[in-house]
KOLPA-721431 format. One record per residue (C-alpha): residue number from 0; residue in one letter; x, y, z. Coordinates in nm, 3 decimals, always signed. Example, Ala and Ser with C-alpha at 12.3 -4.5 7.8 and 13.67 -1.06 7.14 Angstrom:
<titors>
+------+------+---------+---------+---------+
: resi : resn :    east :   north :      up :
+------+------+---------+---------+---------+
:    0 :    A :  +1.230 :  -0.450 :  +0.780 :
:    1 :    S :  +1.367 :  -0.106 :  +0.714 :
+------+------+---------+---------+---------+
</titors>
This chain:
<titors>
+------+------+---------+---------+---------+
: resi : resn :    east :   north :      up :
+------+------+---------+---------+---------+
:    0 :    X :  -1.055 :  -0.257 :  +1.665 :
:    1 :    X :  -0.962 :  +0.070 :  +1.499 :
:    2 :    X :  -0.672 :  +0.084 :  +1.212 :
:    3 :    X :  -0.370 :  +0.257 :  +1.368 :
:    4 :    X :  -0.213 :  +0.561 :  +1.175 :
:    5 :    X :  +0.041 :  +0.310 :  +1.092 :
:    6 :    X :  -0.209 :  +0.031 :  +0.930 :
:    7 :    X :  -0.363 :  +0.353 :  +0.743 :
:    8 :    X :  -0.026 :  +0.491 :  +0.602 :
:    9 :    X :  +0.058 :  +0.148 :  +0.524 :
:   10 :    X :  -0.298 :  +0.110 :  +0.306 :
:   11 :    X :  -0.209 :  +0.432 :  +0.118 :
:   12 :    X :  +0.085 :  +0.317 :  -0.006 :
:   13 :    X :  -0.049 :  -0.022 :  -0.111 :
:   14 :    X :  -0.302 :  +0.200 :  -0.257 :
:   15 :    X :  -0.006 :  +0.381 :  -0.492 :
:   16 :    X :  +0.014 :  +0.057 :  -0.691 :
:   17 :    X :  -0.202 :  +0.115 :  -0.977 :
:   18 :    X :  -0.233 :  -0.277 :  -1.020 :
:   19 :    X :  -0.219 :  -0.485 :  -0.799 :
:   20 :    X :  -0.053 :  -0.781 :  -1.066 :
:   21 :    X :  +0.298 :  -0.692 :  -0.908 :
:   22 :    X :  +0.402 :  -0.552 :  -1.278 :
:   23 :    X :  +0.416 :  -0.206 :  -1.211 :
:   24 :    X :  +0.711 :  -0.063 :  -0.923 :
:   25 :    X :  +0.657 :  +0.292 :  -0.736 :
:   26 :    X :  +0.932 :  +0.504 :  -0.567 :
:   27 :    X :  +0.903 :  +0.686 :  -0.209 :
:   28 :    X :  +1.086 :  +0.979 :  -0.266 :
:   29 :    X :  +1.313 :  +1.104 :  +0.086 :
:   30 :    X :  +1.139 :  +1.383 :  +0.033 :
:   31 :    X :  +0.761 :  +1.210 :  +0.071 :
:   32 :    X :  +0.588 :  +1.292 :  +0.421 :
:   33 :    X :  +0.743 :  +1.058 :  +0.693 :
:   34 :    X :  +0.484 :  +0.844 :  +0.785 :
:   35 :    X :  +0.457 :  +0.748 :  +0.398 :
:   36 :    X :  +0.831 :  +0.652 :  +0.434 :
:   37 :    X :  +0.822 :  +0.444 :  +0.773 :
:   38 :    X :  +0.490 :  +0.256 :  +0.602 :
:   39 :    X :  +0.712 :  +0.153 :  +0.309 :
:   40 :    X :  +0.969 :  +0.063 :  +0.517 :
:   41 :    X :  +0.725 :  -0.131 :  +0.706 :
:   42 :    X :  +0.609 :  -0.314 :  +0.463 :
:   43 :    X :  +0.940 :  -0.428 :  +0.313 :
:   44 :    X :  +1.037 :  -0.566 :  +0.658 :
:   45 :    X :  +0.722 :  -0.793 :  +0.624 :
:   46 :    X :  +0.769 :  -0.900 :  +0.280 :
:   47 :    X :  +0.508 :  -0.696 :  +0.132 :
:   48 :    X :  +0.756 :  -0.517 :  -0.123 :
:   49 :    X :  +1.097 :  -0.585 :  -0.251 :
:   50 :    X :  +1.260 :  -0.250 :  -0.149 :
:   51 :    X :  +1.209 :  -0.038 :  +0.156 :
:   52 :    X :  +1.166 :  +0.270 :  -0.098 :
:   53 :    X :  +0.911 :  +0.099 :  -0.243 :
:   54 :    X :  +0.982 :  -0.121 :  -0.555 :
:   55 :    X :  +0.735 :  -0.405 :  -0.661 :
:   56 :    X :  +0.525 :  -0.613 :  -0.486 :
:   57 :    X :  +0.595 :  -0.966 :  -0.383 :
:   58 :    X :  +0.336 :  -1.242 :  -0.363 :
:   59 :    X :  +0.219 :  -1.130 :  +0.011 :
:   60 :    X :  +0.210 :  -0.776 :  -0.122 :
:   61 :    X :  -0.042 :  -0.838 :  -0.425 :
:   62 :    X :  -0.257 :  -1.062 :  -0.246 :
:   63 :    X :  -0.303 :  -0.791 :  -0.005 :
:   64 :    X :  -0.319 :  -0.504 :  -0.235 :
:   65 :    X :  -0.594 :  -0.662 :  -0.407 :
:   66 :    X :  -0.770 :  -0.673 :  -0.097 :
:   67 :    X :  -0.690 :  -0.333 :  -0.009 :
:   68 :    X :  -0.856 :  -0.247 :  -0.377 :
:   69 :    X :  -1.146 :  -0.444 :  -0.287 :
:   70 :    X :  -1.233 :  -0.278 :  +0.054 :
:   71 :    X :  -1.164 :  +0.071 :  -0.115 :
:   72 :    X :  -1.398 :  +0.021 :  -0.392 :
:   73 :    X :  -1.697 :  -0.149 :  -0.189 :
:   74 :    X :  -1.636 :  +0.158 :  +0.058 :
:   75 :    X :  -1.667 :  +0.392 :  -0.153 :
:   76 :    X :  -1.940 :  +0.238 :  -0.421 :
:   77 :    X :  -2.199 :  +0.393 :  -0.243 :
:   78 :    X :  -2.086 :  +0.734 :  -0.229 :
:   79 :    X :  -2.226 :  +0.818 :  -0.592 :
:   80 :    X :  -2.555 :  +1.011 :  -0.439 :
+------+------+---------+---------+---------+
</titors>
């Protein structure tokens, strides 16, 4: 099962928080590319962060930003060749 553009926009802003400890906020500007905007909002209307501009990220939200750090890194560990 592929990841829609959705699930993908929604990974890249996951991917914006620099730690995944839920200490550190980010901001979607209005003036960020749409589908970075509707993934925020997305993910504040599933309890992943506490505002739909972005914000910090709840319990849900760091649990699966860690994993989204995790499948980032092991993807891309072998692309040092």
């Amino acid at each position: 099962m592929p990841y829609s553009p959705q699930n993908l926009a929604a990974l890249e802003v996951l991917m914006q928080f620099s730690s995944p400890t839920g200490l550190e906020g980010i901001k979607i500007h209005k003036t960020a590319a749409p589908e970075l905007i509707s993934a925020a909002k997305y993910l504040f209307e599933g309890g992943f962060i506490t505002q739909v501009d972005g914000g910090y990220l709840t319990q849900l939200g760091i649990e699966t930003t860690e994993h989204a750090h995790s499948l980032f890194y092991l993807l891309n560990s072998g692309n040092d060749a």
